[in-house]
PyMOL Python script that loads the backbone (N, CA, C, O; Angstrom):
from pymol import cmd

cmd.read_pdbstr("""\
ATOM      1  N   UNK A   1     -20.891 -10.391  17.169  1.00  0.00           N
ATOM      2  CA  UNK A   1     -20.114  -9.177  17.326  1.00  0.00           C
ATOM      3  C   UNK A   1     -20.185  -8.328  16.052  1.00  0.00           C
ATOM      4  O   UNK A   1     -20.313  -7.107  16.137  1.00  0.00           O
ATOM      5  N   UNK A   2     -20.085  -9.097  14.611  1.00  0.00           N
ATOM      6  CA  UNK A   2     -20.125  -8.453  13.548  1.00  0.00           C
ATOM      7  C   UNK A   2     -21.123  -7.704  13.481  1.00  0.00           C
ATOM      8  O   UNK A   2     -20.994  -6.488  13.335  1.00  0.00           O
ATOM      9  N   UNK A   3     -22.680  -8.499  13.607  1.00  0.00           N
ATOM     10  CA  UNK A   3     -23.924  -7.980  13.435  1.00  0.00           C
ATOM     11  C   UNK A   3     -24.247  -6.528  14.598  1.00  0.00           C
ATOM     12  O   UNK A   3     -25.127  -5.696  14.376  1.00  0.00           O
ATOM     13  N   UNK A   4     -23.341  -6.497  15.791  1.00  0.00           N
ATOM     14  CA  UNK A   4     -23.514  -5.645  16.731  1.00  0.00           C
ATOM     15  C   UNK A   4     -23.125  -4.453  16.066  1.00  0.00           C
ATOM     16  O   UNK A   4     -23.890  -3.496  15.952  1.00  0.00           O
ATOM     17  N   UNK A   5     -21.895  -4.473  15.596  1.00  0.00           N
ATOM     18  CA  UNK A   5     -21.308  -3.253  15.326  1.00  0.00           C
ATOM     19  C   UNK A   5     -21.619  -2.672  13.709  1.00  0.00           C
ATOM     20  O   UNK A   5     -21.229  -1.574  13.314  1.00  0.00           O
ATOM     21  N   UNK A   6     -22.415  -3.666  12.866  1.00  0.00           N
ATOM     22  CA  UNK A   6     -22.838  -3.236  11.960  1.00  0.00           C
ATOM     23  C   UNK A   6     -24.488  -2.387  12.057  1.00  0.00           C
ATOM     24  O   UNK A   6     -24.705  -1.370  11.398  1.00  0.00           O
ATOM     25  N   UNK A   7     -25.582  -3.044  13.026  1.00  0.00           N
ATOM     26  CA  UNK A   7     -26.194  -2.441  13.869  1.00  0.00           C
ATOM     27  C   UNK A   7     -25.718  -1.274  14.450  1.00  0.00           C
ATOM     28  O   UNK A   7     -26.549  -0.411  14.167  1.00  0.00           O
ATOM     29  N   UNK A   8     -24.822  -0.781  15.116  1.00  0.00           N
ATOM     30  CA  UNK A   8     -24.109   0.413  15.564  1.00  0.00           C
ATOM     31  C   UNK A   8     -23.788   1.244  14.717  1.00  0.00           C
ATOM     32  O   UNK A   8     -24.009   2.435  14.938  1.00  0.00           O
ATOM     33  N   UNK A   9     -23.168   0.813  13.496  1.00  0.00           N
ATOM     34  CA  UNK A   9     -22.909   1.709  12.424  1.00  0.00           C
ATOM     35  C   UNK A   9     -24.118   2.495  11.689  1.00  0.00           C
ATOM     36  O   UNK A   9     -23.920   3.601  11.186  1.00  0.00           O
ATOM     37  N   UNK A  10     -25.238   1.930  11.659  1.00  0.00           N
ATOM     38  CA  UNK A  10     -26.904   2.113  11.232  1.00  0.00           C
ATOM     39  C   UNK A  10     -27.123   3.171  12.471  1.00  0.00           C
ATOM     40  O   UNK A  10     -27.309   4.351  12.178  1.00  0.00           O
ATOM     41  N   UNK A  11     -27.106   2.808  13.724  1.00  0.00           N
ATOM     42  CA  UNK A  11     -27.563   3.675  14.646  1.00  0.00           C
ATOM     43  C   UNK A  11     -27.199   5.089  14.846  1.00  0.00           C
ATOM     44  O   UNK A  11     -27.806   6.060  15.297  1.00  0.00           O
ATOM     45  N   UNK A  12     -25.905   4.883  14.325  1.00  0.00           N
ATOM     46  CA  UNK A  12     -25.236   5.917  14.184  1.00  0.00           C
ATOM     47  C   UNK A  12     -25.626   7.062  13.722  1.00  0.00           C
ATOM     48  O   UNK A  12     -25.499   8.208  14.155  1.00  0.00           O
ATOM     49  N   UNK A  13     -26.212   6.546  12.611  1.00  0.00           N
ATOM     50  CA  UNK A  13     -26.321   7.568  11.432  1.00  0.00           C
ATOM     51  C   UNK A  13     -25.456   7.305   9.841  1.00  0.00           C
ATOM     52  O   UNK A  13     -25.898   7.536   8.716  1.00  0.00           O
ATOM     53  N   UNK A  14     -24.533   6.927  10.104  1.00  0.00           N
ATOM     54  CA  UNK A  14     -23.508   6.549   9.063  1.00  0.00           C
ATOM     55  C   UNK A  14     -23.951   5.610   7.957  1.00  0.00           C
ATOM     56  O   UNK A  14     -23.319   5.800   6.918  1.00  0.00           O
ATOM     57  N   UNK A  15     -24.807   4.707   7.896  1.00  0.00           N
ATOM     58  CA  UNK A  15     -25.258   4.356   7.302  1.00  0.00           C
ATOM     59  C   UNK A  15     -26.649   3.928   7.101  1.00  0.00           C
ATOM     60  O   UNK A  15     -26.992   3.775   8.273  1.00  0.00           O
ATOM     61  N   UNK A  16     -27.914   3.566   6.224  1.00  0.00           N
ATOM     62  CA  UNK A  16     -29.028   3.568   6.741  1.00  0.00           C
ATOM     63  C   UNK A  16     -29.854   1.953   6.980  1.00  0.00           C
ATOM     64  O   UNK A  16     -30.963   1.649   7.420  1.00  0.00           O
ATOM     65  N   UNK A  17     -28.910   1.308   6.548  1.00  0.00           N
ATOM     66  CA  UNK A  17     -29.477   0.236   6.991  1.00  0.00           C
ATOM     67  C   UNK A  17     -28.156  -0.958   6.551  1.00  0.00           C
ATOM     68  O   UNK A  17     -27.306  -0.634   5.722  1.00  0.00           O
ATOM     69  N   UNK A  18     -28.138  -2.558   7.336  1.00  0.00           N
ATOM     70  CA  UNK A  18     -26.847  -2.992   7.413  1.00  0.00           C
ATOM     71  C   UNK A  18     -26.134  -3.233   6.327  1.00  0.00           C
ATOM     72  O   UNK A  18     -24.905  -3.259   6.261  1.00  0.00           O
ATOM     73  N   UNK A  19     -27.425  -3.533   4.877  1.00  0.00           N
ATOM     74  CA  UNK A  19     -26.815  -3.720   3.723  1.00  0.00           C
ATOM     75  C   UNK A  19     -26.041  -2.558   3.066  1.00  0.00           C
ATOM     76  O   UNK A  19     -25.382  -2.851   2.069  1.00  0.00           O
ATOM     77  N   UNK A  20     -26.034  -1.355   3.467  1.00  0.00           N
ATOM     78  CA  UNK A  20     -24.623  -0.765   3.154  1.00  0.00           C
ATOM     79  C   UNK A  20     -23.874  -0.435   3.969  1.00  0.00           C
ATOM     80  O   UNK A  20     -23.285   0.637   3.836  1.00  0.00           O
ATOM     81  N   UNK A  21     -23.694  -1.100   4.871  1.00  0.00           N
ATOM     82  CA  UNK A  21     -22.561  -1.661   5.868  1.00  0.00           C
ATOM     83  C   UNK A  21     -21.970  -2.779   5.137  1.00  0.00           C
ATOM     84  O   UNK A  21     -20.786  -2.745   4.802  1.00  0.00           O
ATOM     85  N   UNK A  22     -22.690  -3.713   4.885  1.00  0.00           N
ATOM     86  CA  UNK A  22     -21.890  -4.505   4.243  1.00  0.00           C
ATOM     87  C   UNK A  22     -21.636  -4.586   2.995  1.00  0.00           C
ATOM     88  O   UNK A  22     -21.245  -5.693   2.626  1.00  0.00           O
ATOM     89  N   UNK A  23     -21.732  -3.745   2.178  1.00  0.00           N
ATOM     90  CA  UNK A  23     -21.326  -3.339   0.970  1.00  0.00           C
ATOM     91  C   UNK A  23     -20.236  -2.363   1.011  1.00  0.00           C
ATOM     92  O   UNK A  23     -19.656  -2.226  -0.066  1.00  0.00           O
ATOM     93  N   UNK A  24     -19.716  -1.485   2.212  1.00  0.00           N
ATOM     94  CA  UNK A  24     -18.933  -0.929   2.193  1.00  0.00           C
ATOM     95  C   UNK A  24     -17.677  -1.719   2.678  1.00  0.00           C
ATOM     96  O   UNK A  24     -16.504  -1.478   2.389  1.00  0.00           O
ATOM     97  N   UNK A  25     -18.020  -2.417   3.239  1.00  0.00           N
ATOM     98  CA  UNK A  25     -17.086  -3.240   4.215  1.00  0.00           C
ATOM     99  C   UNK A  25     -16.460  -4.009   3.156  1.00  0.00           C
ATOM    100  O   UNK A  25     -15.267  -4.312   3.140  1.00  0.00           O
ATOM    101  N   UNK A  26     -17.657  -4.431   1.923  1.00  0.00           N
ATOM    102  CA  UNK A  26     -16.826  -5.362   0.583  1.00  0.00           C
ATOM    103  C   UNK A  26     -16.050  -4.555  -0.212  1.00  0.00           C
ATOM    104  O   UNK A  26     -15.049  -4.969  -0.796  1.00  0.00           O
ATOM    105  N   UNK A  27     -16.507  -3.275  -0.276  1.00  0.00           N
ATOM    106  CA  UNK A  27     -15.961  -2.174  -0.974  1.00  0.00           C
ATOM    107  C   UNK A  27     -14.594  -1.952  -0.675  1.00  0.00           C
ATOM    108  O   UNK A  27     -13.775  -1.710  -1.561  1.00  0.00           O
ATOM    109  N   UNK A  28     -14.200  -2.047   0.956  1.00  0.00           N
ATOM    110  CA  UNK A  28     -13.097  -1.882   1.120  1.00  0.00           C
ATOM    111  C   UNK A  28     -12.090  -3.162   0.756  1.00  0.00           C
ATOM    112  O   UNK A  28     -10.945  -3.016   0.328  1.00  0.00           O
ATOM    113  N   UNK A  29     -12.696  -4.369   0.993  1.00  0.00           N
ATOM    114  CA  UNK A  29     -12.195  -5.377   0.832  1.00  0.00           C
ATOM    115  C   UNK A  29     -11.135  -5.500  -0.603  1.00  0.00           C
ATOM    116  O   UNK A  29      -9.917  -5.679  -0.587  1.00  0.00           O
ATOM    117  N   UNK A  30     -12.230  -5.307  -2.070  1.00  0.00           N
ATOM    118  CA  UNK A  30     -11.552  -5.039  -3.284  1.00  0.00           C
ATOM    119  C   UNK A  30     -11.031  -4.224  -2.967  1.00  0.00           C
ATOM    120  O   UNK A  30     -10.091  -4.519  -3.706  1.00  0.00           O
ATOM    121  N   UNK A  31     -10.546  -2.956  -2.295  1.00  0.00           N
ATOM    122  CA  UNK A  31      -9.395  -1.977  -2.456  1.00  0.00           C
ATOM    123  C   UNK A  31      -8.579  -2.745  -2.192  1.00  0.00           C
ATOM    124  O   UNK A  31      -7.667  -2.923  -3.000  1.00  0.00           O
ATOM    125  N   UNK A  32      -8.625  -3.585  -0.781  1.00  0.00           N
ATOM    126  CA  UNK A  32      -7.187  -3.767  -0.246  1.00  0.00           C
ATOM    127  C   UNK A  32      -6.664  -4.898  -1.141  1.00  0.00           C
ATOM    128  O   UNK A  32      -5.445  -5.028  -1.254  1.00  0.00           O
ATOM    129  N   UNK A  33      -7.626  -5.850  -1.880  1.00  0.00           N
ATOM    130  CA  UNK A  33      -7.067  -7.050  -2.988  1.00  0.00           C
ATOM    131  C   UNK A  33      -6.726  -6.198  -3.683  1.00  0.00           C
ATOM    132  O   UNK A  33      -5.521  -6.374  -3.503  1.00  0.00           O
ATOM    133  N   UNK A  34      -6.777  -5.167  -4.536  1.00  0.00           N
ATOM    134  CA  UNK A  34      -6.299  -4.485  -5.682  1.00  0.00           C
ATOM    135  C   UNK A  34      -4.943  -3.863  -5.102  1.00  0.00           C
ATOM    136  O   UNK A  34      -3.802  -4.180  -5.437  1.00  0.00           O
ATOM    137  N   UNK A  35      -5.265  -3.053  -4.301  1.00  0.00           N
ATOM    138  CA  UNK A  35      -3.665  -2.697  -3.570  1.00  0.00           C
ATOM    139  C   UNK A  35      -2.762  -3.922  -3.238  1.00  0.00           C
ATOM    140  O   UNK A  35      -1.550  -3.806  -3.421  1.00  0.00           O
ATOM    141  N   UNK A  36      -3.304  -5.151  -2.736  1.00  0.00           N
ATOM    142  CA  UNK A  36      -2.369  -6.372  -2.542  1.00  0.00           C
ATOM    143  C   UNK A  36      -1.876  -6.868  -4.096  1.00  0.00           C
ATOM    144  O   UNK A  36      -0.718  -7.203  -4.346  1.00  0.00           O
ATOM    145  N   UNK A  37      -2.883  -6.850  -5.001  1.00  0.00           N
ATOM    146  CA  UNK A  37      -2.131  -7.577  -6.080  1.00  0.00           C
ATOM    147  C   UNK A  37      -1.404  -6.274  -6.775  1.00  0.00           C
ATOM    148  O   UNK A  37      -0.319  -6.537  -7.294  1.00  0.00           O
ATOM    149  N   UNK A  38      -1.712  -5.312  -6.835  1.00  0.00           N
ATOM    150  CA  UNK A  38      -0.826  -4.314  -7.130  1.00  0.00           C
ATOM    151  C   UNK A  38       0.681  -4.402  -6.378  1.00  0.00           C
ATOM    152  O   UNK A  38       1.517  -4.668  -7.242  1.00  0.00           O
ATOM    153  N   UNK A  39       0.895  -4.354  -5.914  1.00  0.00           N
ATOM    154  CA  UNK A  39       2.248  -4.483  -4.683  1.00  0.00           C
ATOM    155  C   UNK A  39       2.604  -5.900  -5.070  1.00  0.00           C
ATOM    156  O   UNK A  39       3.779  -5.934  -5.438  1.00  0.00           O
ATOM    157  N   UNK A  40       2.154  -6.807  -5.108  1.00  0.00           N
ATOM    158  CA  UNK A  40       2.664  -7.981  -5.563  1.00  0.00           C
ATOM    159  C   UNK A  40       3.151  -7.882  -7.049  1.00  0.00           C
ATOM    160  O   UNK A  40       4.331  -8.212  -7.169  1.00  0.00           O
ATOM    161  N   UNK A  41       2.698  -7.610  -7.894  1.00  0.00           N
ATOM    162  CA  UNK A  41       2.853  -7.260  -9.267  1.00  0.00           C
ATOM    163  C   UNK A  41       4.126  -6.123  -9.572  1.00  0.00           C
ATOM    164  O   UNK A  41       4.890  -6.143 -10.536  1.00  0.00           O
ATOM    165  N   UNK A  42       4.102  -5.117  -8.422  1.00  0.00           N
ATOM    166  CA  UNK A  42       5.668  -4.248  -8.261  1.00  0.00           C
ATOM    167  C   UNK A  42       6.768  -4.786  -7.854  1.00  0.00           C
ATOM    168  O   UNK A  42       7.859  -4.233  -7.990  1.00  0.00           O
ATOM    169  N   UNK A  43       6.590  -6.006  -7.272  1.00  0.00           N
ATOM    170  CA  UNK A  43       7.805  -6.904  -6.871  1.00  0.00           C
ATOM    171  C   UNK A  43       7.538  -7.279  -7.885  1.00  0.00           C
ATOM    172  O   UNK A  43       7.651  -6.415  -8.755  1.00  0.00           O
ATOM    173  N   UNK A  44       7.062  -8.664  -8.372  1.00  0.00           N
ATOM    174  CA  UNK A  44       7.250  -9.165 -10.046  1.00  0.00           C
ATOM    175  C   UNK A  44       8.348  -8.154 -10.814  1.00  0.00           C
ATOM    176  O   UNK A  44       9.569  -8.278 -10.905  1.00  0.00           O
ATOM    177  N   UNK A  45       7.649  -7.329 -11.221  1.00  0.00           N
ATOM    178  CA  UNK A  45       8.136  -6.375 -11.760  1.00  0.00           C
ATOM    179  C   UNK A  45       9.845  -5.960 -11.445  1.00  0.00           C
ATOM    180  O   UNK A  45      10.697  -5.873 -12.329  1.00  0.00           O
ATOM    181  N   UNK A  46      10.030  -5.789 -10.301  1.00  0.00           N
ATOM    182  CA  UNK A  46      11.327  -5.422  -9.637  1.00  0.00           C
ATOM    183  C   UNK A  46      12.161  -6.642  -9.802  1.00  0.00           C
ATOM    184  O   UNK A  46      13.198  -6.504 -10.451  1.00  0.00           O
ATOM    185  N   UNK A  47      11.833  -7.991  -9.245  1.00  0.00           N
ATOM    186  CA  UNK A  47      12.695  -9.059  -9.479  1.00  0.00           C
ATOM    187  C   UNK A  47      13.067  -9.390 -11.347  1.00  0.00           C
ATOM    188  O   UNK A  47      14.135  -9.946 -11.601  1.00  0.00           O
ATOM    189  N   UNK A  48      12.382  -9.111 -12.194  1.00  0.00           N
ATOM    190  CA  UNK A  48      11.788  -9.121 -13.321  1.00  0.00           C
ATOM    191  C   UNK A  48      13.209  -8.075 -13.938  1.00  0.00           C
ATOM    192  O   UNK A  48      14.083  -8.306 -14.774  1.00  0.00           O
ATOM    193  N   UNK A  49      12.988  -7.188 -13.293  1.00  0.00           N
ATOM    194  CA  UNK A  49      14.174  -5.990 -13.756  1.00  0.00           C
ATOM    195  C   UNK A  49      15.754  -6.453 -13.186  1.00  0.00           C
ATOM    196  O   UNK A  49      16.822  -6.256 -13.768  1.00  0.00           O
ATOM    197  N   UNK A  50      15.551  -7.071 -11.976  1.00  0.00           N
ATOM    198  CA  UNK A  50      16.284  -7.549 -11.456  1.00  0.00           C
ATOM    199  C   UNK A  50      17.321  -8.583 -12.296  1.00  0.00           C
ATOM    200  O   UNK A  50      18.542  -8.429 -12.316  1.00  0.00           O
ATOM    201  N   UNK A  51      16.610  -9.644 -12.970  1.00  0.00           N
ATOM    202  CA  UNK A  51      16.567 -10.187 -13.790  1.00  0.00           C
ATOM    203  C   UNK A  51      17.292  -9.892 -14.774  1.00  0.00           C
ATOM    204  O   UNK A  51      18.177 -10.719 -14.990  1.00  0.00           O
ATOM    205  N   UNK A  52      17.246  -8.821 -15.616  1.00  0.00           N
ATOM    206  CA  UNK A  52      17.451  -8.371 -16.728  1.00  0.00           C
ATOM    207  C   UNK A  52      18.769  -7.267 -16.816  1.00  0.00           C
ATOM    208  O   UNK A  52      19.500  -7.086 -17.790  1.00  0.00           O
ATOM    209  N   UNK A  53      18.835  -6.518 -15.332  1.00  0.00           N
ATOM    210  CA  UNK A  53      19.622  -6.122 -15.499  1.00  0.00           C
ATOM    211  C   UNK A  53      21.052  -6.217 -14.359  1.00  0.00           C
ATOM    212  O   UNK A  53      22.174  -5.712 -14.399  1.00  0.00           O
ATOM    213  N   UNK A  54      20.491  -6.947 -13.569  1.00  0.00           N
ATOM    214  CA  UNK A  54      21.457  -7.796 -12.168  1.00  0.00           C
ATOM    215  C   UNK A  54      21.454  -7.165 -10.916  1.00  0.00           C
ATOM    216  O   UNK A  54      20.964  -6.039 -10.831  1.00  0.00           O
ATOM    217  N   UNK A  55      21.797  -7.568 -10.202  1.00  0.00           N
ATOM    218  CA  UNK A  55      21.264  -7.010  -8.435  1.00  0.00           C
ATOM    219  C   UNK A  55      22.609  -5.922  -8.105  1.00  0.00           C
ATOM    220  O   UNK A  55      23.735  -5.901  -8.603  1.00  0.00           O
ATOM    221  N   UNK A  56      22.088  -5.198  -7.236  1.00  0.00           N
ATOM    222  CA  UNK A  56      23.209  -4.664  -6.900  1.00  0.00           C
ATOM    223  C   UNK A  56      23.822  -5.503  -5.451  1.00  0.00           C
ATOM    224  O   UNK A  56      23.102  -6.459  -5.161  1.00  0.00           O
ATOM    225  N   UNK A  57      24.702  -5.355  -4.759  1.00  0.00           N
ATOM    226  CA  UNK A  57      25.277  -5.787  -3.495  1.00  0.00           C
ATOM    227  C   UNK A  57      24.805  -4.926  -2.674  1.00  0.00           C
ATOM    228  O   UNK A  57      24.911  -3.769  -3.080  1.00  0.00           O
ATOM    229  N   UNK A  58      24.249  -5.073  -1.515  1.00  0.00           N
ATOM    230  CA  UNK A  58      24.034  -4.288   0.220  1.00  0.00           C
ATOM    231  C   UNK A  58      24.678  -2.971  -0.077  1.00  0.00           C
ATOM    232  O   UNK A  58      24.136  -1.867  -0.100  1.00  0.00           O
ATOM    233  N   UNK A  59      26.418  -3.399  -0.386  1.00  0.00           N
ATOM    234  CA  UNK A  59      27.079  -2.305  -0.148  1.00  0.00           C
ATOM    235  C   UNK A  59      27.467  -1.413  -1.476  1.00  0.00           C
ATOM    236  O   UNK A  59      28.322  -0.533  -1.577  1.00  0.00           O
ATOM    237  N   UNK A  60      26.566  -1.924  -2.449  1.00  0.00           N
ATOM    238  CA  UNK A  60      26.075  -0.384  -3.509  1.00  0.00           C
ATOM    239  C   UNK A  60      24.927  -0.063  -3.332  1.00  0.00           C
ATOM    240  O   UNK A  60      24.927   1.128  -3.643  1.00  0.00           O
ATOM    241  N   UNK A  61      23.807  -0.362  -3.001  1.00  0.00           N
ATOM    242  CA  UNK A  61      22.776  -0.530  -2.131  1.00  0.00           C
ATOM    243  C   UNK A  61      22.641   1.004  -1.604  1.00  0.00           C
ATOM    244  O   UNK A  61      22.282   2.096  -2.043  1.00  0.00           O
ATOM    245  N   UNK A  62      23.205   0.364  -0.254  1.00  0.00           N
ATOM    246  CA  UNK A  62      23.879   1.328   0.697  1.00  0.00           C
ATOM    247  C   UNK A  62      24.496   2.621   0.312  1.00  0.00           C
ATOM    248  O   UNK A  62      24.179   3.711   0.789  1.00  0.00           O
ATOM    249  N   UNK A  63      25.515   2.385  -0.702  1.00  0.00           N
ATOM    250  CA  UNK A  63      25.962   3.633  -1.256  1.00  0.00           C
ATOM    251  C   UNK A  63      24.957   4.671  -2.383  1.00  0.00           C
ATOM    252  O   UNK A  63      24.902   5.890  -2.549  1.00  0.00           O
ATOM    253  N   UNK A  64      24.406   3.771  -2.868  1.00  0.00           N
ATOM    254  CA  UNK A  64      23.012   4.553  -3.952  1.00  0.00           C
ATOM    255  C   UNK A  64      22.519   5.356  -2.719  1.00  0.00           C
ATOM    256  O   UNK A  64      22.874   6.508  -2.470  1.00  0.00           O
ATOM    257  N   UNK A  65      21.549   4.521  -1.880  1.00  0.00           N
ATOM    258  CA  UNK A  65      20.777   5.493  -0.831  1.00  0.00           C
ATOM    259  C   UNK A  65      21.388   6.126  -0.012  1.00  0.00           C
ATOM    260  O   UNK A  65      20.702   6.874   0.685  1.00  0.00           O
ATOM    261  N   UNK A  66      22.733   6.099   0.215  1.00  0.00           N
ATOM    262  CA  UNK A  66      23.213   7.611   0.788  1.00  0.00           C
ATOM    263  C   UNK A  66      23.795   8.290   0.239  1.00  0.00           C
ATOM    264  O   UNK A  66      24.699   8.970   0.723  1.00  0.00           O
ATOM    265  N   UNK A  67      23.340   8.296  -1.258  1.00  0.00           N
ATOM    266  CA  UNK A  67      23.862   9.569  -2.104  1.00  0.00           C
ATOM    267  C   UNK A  67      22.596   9.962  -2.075  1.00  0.00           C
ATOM    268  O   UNK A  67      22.306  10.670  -1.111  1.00  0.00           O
ATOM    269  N   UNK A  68      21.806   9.738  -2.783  1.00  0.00           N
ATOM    270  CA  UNK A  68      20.016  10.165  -2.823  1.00  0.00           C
ATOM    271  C   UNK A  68      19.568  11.081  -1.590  1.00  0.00           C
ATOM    272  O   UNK A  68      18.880  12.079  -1.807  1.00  0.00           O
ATOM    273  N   UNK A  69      20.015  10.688  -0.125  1.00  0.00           N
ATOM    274  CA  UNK A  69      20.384  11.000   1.141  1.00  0.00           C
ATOM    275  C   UNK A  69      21.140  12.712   1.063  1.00  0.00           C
ATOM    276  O   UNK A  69      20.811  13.838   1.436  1.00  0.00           O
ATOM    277  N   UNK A  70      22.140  12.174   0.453  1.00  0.00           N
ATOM    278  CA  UNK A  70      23.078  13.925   0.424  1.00  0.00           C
ATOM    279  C   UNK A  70      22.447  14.790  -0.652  1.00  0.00           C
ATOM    280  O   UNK A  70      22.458  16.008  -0.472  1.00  0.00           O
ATOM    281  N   UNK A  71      21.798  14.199  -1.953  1.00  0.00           N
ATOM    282  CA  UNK A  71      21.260  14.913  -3.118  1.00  0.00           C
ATOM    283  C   UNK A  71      20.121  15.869  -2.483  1.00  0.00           C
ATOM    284  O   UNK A  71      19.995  17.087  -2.361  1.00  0.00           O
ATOM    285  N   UNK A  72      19.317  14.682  -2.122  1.00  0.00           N
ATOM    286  CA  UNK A  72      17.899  15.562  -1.451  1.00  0.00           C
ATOM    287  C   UNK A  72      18.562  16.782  -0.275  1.00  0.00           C
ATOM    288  O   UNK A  72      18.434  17.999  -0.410  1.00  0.00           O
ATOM    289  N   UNK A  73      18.987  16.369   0.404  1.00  0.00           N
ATOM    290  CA  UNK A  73      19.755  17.163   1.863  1.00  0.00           C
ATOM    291  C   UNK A  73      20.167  18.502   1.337  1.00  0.00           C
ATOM    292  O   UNK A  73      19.922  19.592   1.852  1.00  0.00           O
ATOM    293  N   UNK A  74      20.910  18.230   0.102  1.00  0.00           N
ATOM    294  CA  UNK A  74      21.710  19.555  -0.723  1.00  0.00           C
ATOM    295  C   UNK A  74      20.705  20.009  -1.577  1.00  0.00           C
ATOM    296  O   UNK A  74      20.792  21.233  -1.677  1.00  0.00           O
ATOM    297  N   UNK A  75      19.621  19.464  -2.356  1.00  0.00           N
ATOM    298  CA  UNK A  75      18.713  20.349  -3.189  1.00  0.00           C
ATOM    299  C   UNK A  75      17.694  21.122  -1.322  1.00  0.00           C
ATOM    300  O   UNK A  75      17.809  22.192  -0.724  1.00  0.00           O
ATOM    301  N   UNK A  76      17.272  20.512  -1.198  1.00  0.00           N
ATOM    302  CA  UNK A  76      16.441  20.913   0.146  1.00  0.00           C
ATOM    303  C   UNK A  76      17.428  22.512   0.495  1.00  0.00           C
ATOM    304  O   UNK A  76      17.046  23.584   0.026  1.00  0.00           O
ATOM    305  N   UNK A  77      18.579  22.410   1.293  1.00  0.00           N
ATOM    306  CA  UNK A  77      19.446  23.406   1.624  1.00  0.00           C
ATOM    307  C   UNK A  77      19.445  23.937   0.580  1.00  0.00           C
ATOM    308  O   UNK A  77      19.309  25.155   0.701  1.00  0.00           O
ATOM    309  N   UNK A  78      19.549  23.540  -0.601  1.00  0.00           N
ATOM    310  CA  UNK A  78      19.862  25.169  -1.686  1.00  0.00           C
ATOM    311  C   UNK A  78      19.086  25.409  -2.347  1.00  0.00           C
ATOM    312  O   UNK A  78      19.175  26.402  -3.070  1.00  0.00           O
TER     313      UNK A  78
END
""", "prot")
cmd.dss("prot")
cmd.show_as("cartoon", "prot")
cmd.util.cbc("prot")
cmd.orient("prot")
């Protein structure tokens, strides 16, 4: 199935032969590991802060993001 649709992708036009099909296909691969360990590394980071400076509760949480909620709402309107 792989080889079909990498064949298809060549036929296409899109690419000119399968080896940069499959070099793009790896290409994308490192994005999405770099975006995964990136995002993993922003949690680190967040629990990390978390850490250092203490969690809030649901219900300040809650109250932070529906002020942020009325801030934006009121800069937007004015």
């Amino acid at each position: 199935e792989l080889e079909r649709f990498a064949q298809s992708c060549v036929e296409s036009g899109r690419y000119n032969n399968v080896s940069e099909v499959v070099r793009a296909g790896l290409r994308m691969l490192l994005d999405i590991d770099e975006q995964r360990r990136a995002f993993v590394a922003s949690l680190e980071e967040a629990v990390a802060e978390g850490d250092r400076i203490g969690f809030l509760s649901i219900e300040e949480s809650r109250a932070d993001i529906e002020a942020a909620i009325r801030e934006a709402a009121s800069a937007k309107a004015g």
